[in-house]
C-alpha positions as a Markdown table, in Angstrom:
| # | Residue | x | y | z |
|---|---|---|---|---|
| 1 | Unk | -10.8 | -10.8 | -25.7 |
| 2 | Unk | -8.0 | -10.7 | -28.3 |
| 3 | Unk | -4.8 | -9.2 | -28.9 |
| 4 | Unk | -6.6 | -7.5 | -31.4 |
| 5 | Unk | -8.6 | -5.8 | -29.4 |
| 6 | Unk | -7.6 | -2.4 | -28.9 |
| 7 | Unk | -10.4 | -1.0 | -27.1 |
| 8 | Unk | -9.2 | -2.0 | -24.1 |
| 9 | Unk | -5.9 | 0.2 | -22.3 |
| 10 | Unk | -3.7 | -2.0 | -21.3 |
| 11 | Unk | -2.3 | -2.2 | -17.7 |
| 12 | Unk | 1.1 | -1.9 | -16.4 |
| 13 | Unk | 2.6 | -4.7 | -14.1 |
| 14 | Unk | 3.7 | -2.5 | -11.4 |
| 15 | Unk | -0.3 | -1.1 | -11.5 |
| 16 | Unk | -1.9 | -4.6 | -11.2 |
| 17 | Unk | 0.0 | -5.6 | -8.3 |
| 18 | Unk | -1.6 | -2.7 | -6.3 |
| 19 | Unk | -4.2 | -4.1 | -7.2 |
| 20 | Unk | -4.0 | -7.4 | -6.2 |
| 21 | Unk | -5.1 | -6.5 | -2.7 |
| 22 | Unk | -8.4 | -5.5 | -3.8 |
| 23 | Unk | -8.5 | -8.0 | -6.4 |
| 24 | Unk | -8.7 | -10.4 | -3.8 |
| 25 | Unk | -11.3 | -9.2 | -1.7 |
| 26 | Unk | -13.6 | -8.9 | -5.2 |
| 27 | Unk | -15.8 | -10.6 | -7.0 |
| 28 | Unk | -13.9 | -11.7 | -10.4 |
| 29 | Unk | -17.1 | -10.7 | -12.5 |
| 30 | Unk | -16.3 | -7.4 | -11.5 |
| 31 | Unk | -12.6 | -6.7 | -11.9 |
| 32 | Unk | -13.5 | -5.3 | -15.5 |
| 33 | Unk | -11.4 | -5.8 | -19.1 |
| 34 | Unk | -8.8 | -3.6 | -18.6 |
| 35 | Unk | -8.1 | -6.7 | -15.7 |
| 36 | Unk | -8.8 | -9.7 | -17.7 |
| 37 | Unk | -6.7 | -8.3 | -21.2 |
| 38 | Unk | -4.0 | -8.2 | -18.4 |
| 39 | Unk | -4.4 | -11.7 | -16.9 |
| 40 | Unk | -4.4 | -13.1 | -20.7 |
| 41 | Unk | -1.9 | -11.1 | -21.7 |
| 42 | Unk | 0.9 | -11.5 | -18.8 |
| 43 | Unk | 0.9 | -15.1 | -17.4 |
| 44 | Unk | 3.2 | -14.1 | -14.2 |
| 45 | Unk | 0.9 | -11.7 | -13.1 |
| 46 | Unk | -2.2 | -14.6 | -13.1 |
| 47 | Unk | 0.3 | -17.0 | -11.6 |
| 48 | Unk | 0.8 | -14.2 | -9.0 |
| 49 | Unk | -3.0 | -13.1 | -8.6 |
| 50 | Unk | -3.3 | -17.3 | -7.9 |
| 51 | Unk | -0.8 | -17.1 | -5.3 |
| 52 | Unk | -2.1 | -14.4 | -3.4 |
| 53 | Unk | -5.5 | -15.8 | -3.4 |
| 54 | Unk | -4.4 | -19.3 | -2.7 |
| 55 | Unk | -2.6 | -17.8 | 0.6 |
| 56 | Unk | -5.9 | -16.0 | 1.4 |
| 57 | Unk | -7.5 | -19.0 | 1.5 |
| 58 | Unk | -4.9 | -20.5 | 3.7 |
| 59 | Unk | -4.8 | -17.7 | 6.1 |
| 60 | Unk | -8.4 | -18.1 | 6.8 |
| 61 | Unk | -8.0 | -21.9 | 7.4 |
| 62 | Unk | -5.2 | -21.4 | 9.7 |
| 63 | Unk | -6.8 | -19.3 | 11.7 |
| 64 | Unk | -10.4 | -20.4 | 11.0 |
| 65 | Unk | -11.4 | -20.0 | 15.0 |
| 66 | Unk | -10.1 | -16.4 | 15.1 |
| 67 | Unk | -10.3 | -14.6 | 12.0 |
| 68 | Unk | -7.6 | -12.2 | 10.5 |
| 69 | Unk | -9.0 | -9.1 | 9.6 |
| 70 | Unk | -8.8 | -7.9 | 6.0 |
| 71 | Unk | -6.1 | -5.6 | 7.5 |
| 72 | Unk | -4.1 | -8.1 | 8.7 |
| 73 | Unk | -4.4 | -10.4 | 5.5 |
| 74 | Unk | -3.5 | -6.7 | 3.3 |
| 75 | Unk | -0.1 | -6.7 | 5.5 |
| 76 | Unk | 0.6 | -10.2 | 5.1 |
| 77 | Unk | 0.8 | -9.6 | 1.1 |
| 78 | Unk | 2.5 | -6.5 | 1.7 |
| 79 | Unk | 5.1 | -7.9 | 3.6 |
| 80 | Unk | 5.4 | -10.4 | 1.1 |
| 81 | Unk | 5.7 | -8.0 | -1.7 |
| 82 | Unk | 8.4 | -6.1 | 0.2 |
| 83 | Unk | 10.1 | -9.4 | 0.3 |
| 84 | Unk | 9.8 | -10.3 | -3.5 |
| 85 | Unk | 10.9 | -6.7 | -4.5 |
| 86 | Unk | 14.0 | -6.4 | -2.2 |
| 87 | Unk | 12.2 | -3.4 | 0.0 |
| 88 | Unk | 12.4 | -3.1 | 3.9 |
| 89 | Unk | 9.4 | -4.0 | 5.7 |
């Protein structure tokens, strides 16, 4: 996909990262083009979407006997966010 391409709305920053959780949990052949002109298009955001599922995979290694559960990983990344944007937990 190009710059060029207009058929394709682009995304807001602030929208992709609530999406990230979900992004995570997904196949990347699914996340659509209004996801990948994003990911071209705004480098920090891919670099972010890499560190979330880079942690992910981390979590599950670290606690490979007993698994977190998908809620546990969501509030992981949230507290992380809080952290990143100056919000309270």
């Amino acid at each position: 996909m190009t710059v060029k391409d207009n058929t394709v709305p682009a995304m807001d920053c602030v929208d992709f990262v609530r999406l990230v959780d979900d992004l995570v949990d997904s196949d990347p052949q699914l996340w659509g083009a209004v996801v990948a002109r994003h990911l071209e298009d705004c480098p920090p955001c891919l670099v972010y979407l890499q560190q979330m599922l880079d942690l992910k995979i981390l979590l599950d290694h670290v606690f490979e006997g007993e698994k977190l559960s998908d809620e546990h990983v969501a509030g992981v990344i949230k507290t992380i966010n809080a952290l990143q944007t100056g919000q309270p937990r």
